[in-house]
C-alpha positions as CSV (number, residue, x, y, z in Angstrom):
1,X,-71.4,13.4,50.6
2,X,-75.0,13.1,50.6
3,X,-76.5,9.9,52.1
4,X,-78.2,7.5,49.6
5,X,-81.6,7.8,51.4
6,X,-81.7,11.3,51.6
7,X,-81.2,12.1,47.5
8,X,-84.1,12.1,45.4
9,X,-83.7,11.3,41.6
10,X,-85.8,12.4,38.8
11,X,-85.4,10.6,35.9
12,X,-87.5,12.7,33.0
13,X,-88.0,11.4,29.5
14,X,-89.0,13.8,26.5
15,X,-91.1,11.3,24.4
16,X,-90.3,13.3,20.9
17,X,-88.9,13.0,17.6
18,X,-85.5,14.9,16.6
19,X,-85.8,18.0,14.4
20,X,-82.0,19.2,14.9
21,X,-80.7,20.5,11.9
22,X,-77.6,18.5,12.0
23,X,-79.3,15.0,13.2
24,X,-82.7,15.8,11.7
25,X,-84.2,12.3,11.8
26,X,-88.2,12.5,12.4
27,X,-89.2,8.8,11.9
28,X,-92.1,7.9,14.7
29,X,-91.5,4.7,15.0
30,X,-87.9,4.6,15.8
31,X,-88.1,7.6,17.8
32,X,-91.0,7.7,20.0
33,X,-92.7,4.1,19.8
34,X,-90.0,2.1,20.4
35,X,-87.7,4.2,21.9
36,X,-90.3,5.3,24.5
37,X,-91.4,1.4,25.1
38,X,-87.2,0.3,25.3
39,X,-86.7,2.9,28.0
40,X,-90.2,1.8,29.8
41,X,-89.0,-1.7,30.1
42,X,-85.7,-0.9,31.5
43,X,-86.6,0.6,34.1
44,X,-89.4,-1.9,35.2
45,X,-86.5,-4.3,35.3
46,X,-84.8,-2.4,37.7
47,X,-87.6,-0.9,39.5
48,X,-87.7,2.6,38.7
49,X,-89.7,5.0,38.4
50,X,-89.3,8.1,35.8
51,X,-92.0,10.4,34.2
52,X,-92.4,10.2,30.4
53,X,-93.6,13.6,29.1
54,X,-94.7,13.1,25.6
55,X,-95.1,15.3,22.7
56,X,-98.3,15.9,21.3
57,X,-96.9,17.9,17.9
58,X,-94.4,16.0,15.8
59,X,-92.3,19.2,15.8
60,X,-92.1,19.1,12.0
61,X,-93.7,19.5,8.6
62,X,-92.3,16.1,7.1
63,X,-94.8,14.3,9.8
64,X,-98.8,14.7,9.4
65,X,-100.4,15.7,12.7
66,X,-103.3,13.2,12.1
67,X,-101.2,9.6,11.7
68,X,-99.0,11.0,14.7
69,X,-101.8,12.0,16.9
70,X,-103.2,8.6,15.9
71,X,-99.9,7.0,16.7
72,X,-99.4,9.0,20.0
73,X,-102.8,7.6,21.2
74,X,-101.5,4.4,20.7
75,X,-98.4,4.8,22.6
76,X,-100.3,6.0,25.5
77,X,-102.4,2.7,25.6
78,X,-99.2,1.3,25.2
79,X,-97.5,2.5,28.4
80,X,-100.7,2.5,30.9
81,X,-99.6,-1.0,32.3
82,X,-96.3,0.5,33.0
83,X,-96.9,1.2,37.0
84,X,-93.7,2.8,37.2
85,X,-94.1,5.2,34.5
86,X,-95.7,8.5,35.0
87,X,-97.6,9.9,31.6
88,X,-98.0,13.8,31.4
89,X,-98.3,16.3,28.2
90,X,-95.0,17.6,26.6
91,X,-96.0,20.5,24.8
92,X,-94.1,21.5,20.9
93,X,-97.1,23.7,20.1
94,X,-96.0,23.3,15.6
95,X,-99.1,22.7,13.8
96,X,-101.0,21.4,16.6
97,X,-105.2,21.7,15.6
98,X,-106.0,24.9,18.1
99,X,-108.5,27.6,17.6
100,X,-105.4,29.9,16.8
101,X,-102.6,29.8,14.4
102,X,-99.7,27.1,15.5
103,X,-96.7,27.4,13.3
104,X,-94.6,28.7,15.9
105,X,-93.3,25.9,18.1
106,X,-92.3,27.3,21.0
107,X,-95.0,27.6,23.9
108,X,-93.4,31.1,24.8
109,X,-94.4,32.5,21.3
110,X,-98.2,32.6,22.4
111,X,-100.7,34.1,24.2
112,X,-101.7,33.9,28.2
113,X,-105.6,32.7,26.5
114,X,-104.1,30.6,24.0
115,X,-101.5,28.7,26.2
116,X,-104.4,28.2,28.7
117,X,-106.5,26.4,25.5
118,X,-103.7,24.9,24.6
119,X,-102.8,23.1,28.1
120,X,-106.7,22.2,28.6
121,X,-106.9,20.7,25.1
122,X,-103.7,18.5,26.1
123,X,-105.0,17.7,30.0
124,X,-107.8,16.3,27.4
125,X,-106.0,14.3,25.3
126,X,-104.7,12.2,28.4
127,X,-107.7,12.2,30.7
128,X,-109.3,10.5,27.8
129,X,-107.1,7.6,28.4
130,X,-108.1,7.4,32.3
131,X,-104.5,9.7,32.8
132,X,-104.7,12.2,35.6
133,X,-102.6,15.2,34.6
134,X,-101.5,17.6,37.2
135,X,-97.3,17.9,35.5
136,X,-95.9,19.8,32.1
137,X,-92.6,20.4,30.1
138,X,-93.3,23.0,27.6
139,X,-90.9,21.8,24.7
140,X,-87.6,23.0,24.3
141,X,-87.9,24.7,27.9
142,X,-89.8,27.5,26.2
143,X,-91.9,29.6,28.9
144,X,-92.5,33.4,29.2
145,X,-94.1,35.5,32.2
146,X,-97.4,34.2,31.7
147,X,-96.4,30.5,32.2
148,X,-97.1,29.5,35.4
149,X,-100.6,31.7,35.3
150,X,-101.5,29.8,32.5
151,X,-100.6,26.5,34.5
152,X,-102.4,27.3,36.8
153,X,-106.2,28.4,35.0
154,X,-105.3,25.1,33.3
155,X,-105.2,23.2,36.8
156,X,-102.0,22.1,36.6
157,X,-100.3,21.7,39.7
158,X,-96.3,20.8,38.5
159,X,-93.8,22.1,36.0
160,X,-90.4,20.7,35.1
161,X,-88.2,23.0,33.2
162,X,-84.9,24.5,32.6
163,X,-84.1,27.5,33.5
164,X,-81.3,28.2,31.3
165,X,-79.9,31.5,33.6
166,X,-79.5,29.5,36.4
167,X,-76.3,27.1,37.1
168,X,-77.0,24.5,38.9
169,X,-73.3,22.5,38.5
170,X,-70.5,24.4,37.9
171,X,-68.5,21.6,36.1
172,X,-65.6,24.2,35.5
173,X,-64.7,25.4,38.7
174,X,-66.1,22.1,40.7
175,X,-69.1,24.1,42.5
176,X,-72.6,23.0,43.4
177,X,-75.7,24.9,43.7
178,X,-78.2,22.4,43.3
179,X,-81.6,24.3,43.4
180,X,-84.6,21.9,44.6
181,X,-88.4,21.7,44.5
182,X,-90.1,25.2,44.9
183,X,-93.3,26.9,44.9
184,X,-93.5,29.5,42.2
185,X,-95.8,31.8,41.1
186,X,-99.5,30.8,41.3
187,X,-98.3,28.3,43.8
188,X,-97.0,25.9,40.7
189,X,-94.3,23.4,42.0
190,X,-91.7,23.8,40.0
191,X,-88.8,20.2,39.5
192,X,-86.1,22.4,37.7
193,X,-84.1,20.3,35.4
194,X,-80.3,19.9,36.7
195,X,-78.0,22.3,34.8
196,X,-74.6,22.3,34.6
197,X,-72.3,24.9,33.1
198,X,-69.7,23.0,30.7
199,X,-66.9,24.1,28.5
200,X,-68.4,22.3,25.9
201,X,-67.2,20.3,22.5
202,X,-67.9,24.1,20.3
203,X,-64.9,25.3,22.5
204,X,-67.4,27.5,24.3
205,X,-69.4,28.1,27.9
206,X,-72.4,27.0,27.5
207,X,-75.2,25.5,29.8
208,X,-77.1,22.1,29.1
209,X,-79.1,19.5,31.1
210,X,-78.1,16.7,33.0
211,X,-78.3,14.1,30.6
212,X,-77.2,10.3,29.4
213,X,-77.4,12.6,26.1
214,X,-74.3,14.0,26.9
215,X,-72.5,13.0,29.8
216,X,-71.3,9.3,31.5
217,X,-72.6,8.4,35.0
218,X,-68.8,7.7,35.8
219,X,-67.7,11.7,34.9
220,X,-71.1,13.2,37.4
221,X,-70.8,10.6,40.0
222,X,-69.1,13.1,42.1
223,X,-71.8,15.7,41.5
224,X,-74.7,13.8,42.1
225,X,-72.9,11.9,45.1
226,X,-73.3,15.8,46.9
227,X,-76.5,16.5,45.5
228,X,-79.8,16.4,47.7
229,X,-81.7,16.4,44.5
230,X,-81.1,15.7,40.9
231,X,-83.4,15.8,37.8
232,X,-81.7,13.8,34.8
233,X,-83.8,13.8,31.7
234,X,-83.2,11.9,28.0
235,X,-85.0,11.5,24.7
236,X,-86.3,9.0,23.7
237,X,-85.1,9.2,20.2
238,X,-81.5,9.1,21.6
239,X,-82.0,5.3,21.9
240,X,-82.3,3.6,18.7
241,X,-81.1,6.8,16.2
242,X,-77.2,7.7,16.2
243,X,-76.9,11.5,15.8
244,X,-74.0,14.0,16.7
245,X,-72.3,13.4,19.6
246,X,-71.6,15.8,22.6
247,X,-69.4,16.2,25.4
248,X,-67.8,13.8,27.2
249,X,-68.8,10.5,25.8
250,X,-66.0,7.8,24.9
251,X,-64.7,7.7,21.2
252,X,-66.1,10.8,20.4
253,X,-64.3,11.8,17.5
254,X,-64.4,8.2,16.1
255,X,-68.7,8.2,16.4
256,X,-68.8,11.4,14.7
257,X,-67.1,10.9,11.9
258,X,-68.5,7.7,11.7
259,X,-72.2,9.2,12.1
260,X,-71.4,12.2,9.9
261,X,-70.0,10.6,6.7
262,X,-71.5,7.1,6.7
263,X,-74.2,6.8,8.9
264,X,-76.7,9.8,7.8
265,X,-76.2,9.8,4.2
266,X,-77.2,5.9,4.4
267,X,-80.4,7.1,6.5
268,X,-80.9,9.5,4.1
269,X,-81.1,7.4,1.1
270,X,-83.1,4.8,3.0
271,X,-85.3,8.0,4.1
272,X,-86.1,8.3,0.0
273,X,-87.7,5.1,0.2
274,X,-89.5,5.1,3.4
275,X,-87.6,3.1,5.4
276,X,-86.7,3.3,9.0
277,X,-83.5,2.4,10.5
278,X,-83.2,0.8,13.9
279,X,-80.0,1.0,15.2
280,X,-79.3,-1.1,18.1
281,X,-76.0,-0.3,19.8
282,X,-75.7,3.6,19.3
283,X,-73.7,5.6,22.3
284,X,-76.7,7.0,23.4
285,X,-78.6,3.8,24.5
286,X,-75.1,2.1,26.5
287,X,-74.9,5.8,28.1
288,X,-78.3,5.5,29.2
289,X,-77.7,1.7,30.4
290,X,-75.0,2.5,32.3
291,X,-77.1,5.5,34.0
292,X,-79.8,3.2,35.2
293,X,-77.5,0.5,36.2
294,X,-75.7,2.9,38.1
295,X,-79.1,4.2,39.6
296,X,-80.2,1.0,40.7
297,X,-77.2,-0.9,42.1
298,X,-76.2,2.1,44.5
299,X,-80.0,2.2,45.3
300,X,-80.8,5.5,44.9
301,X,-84.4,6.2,45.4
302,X,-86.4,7.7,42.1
303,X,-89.5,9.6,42.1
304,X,-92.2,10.6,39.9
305,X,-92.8,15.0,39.4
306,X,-95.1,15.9,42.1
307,X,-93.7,13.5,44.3
């Protein structure tokens, strides 16, 4: 077992609305702004610190780039006071205003030049709030070869991503391979994600991020108890918006059906009419509680990417 003092946590946050065919739900309000403000507060009551990487595209037709940007802005002056909260560009690249086409959403889908605009224009967008930028999480964990060169004309120093070939928990056969902090090409200091290889609710193998979005504290206690390093990361539209439920999560079966054949036609309807729904006790924010409880009354020291 790992000694308390000797573990370093990451907790990330992806500051984004949810485009997922089967929970599509893009309201800003619900999903960024107060999501991203809930999860802020939390963990200035128990004195932690997490980086918020926040979208600058709203992923989505159904949102107009210009009252989003507008809105993003605001959440930024929102969040500055927050000492404990590390601000850095999160990069869905849909139909955001470059010098080059942008329907493609994925950061992988462009050019070494155009991903090099793209990351100075968003180093920009932050500096312009008196944010230093040095970190990035290209959205969905999209990269290709010319990544980390492109990080690094941008002059960024840090990158937190997934790398979805490598396993980092094996929760199947009980094995850990935890992979920490390393230079990597262009000397960018890559914070992998933590990654764990699951048998998962589609009866299948498949390979997903530590997460509140999927898994209990209580069933990867053992994992992150023998862990020198973890990097945990949530969305923040997981607080305030049900969706479908994954994993190991309690009452499953029971939220689904629930969520499925009550909840989302409701939200669609309301949708019609422009109206929001809050929704203040879904799984995903008590999963999250119990994450940061857990993280703060076993003392387990958090750090910001970079640090």
């Amino acid at each position: 077992m790992t000694s308390d003092n000797m573990r370093k946590i990451y907790l990330t946050f992806d500051i984004e609305t949810i485009t997922s065919r089967m929970s599509y739900n893009p309201n800003f309000y619900t999903n960024i702004l107060l999501g991203a403000l809930y999860i802020a507060k939390e963990l200035k009551n128990r004195d932690l610190k997490a980086t918020f990487f926040i979208s600058l595209s709203p992923k989505t037709d159904d949102l107009g780039y210009d009252d989003y940007f507008e809105n993003i802005n605001y959440l930024i002056e929102l969040l500055l006071p927050f000492d404990n909260i590390k601000l850095q560009p999160h990069m869905h690249m849909k139909n955001l205003p470059m010098e080059f086409n942008t329907k493609s959403d994925k950061f992988s889908d462009y050019t070494l030049d155009q991903q090099v605009s793209a990351l100075i224009w968003a180093k920009r967008v932050f500096e312009r709030h008196g944010v230093k930028v040095d970190s990035f999480r290209p959205g969905g964990y999209s990269v290709n070869k010319q990544y980390y060169e492109a990080l690094s004309r941008a002059g960024y120093q840090f990158s937190s991503i997934m790398k979805k070939d490598t396993v980092h928990i094996d929760t199947m056969e009980h094995k850990i391979n935890i992979e920490e902090p390393y230079e990597s090409y262009f000397n960018i200091k890559e914070y992998p994600v933590t990654s764990l290889l699951i048998q998962s609710i589609k009866r299948k193998r498949e390979i997903v991020n530590l997460s509140p979005d999927f898994f209990t504290y209580s069933s990867m206690r053992q994992y992150i108890d023998n862990s020198n390093y973890v990097n945990i990361n949530f969305h923040s539209f997981s607080v305030f918006t049900n969706r479908f439920a994954r994993e190991n999560h309690d009452n499953i079966l029971k939220h689904n059906i629930k969520y499925f054949f009550f909840e989302k036609p409701f939200i669609k309807i309301l949708k019609y009419f422009n109206y929001e729904v809050i929704n203040h006790n879904t799984l995903f924010k008590s999963a999250l509680e119990e994450w940061l409880t857990e993280i703060e009354v076993y003392s387990l020291n958090t750090y910001f990417i970079g640090e």
